[in-house]
C-alpha positions in Angstrom: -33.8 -49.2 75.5 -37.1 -48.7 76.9 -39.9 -51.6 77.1 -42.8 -49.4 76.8 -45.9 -50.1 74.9 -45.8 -49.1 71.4 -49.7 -48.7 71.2 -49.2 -45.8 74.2 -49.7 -42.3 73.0 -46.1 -40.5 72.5 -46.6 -38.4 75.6 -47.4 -41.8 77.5 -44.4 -43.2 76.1 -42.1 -40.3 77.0 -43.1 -40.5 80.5 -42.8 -44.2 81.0 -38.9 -44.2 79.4 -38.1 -41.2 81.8 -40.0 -43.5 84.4 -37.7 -46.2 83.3 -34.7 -44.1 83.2 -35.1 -43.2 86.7 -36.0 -46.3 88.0 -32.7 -47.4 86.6 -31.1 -44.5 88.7 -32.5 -46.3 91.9 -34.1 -44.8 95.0 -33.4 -41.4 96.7 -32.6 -39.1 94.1 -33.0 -35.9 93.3 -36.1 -34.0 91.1 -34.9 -34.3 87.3 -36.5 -32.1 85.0 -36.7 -32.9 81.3 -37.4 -31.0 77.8 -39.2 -32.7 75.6 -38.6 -32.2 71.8 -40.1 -33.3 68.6 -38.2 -36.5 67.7 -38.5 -36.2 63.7 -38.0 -32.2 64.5 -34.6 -32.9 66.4 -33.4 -35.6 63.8 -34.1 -32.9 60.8 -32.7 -29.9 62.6 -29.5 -31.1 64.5 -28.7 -34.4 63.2 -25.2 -34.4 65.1 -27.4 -33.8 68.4 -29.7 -36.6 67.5 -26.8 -38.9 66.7 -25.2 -38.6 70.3 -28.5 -39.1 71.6 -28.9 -42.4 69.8 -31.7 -41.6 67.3 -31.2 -43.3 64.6 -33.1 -43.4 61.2 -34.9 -46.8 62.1 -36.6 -45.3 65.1 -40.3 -44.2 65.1 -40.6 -40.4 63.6 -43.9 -39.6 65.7 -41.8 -39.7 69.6 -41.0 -37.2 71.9 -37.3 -37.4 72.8 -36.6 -36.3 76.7 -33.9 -34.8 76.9 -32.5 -34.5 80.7 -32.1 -30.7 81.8 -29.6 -29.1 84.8 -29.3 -30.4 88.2 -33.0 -28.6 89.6 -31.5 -27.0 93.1 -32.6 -28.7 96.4 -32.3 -25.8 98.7 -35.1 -23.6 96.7 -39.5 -24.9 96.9 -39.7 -26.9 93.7 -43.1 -24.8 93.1 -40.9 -21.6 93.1 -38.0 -23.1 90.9 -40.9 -24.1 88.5 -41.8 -20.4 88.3 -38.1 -19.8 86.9 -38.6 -21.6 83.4 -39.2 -20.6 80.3 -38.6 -23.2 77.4 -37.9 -22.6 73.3 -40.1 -23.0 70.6 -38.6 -26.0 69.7 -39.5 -27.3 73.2 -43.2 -28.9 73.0 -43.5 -30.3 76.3 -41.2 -30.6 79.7 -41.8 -33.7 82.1 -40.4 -33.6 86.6 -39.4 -36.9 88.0 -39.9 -36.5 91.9 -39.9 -38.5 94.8 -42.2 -38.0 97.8 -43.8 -39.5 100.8 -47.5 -40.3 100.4 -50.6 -41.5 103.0 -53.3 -43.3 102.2 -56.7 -41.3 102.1 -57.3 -43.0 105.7 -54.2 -41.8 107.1 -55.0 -38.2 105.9 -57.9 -37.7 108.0 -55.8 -37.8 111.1 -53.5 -35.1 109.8 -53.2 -33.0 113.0 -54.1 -28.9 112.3 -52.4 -26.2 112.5 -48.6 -27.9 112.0 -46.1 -25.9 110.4 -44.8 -27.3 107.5 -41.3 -28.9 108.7 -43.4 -30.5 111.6 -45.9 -32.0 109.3 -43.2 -33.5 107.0 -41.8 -35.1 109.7 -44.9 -36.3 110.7 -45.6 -37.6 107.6 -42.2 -39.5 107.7 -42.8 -41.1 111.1 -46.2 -42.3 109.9 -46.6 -46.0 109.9 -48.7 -46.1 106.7 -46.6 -43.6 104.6 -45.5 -45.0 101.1 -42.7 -43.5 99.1 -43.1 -42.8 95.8 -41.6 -42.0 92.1 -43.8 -39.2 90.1 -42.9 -38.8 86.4 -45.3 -35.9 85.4 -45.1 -34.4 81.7 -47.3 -31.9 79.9 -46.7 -30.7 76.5 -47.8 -27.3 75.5 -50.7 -27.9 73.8 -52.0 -29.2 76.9 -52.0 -32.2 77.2 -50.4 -34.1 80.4 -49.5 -37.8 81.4 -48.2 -39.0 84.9 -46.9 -42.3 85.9 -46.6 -43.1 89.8 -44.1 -45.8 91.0 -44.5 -47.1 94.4 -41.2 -48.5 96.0 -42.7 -51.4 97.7 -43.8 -52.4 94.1 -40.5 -51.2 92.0 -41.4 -53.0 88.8 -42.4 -51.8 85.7 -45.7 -53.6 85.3 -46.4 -51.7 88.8 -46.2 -48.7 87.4 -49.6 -46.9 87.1 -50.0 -44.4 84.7 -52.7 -41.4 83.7 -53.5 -38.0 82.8 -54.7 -36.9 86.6 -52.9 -38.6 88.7 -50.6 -35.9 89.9 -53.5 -32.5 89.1 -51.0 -29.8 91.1 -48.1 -31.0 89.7 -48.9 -31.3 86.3 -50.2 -27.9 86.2 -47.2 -26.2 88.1 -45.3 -27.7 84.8 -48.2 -26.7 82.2 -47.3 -23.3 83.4 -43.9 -23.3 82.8 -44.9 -22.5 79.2 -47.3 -19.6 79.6 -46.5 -16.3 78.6 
């Protein structure tokens, strides 16, 4: 299914088949959250679970499978929703797909002050120089995070840029989904 480098990192790889997955999806969709599980973990444990899923026997035994969780509710502050979760043991990591409306560093300088927030989002949408983009953030809980970013003026996957600090806020709203 998914074209992504073998030589990537598990996590890396996780996040650029959600990425994929997404992309496949199209533009303007909701936030999809994700669990991500132990791939040789899931095949050893439920078998029948990994067999609907598609994990076969020939697949690599080191992956992270995502596994795509309930609708996350548009009329509640993603930040607050986040705050909600708690994951199972046999949960190692979660990843958020997200779409926003970015400016380029230039652009943000002529934020004007003092907006409430509804204003400034509809300032931001207005703005000439805004970009949409796609936001696949994962963190396991170990620590360790991944992001890939997918502009929609350049909606191909050898656009998609990918890195550990791309999205700093976001991936740490997730990281802290599995505190205690």
């Amino acid at each position: 299914m998914s074209n992504t480098p073998m030589a990537a990192s598990p996590l890396t790889r996780a996040v650029l088949e959600i990425d994929e997955y997404v992309s496949g999806l199209g533009w303007d969709q909701p936030a999809r959250l994700f669990a991500l599980v132990d791939t040789a973990r899931l095949r050893a444990e439920q078998p029948s679970l990994a067999d609907r899923l598609g994990l076969g026997d020939e697949q690599e035994t080191s992956g992270l499978t995502p596994i795509e969780q309930d609708e996350v509710p548009t009329g509640k502050p993603l930040d607050e929703f986040l705050g909600t979760i708690a994951w199972p043991d046999a949960v190692v990591g979660c990843a958020l797909s997200v779409e926003r409306l970015m400016l380029p560093p230039s652009a943000e300088a002529s934020v004007p002050e003092g907006m409430s927030e509804k204003k400034l989002t509809r300032w931001v949408a207005d703005h000439p120089e805004r970009q949409e983009v796609r936001m696949t953030v994962a963190v396991l809980r170990e620590g360790s995070r991944e992001s890939a970013l997918r502009l929609r003026e350049k909606d191909t996957p050898t656009e998609v840029l990918t890195g550990s600090e791309l999205v700093p806020g976001l991936a740490q709203a997730l990281a802290a989904t599995f505190e205690e």
